[in-house]
N, C-alpha and C positions, 0 to 999 in steps of 0.2 A: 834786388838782392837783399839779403837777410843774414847776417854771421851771427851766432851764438855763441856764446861764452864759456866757459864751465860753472860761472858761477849763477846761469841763468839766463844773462845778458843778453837783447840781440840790437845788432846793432845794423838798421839800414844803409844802405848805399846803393848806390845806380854804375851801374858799370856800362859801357859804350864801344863796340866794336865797331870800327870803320873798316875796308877795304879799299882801297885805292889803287886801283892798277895790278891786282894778285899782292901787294904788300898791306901785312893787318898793322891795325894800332891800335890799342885799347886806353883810354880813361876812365879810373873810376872818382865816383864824386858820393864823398860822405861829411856832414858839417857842412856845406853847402863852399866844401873845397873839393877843385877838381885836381888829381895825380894822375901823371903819365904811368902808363904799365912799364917794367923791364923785363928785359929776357921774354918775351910774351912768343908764345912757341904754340901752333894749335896745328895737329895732327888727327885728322879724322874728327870724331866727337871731344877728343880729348884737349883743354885748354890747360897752360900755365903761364903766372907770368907771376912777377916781385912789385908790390906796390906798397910806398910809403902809407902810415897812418900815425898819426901825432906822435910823429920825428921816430919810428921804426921802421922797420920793414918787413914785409909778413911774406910769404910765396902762398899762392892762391890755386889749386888743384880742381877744374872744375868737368863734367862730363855731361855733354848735353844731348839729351835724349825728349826730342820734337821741339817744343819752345819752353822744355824746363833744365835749368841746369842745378848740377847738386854737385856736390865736392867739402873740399877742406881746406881750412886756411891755419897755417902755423908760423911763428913768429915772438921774438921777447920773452922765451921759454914758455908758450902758453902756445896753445891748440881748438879747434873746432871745428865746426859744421859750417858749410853757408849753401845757400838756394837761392832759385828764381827763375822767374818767367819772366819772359819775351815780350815786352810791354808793347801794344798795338801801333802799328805806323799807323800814324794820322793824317 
């Protein structure tokens, strides 16, 4: 995953969905810390969930279409883009 800034910015991170039993649970890990998702709610293509980043909280809107996801993430009165693909099981 990749977030953009307004001012240019982009900022890496790996996001991590599990499935356990029909119940999802997402981490993402940026700075090479990992944060549990909130509120993480995925309805067909459609994902959201609230994830801390250096002591905020951003909501993360994302829509996946085959193994790419695109969306938006807003938070701290500031807003953007984020992407990614589905990084290869090994």
């Amino acid at each position: 995953m990749v977030s953009s800034t307004s001012d240019g910015q982009e900022i890496p991170w790996t996001l991590t969905i599990s499935d356990e039993n029909g119940k999802y649970s997402a981490v993402s890990t940026a700075d090479s810390e990992d944060n549990d998702a909130k509120d993480l709610k995925i309805e067909g293509g459609k994902i959201h969930f609230r994830i801390p980043y250096k002591g905020e909280e951003y909501d993360i809107d994302l829509r996946l279409n085959g193994d790419v996801l695109t969306g938006t993430w807003s938070g701290n009165g500031a807003s953007g883009e984020t992407k990614g693909q589905r990084a290869a099981n090994s």
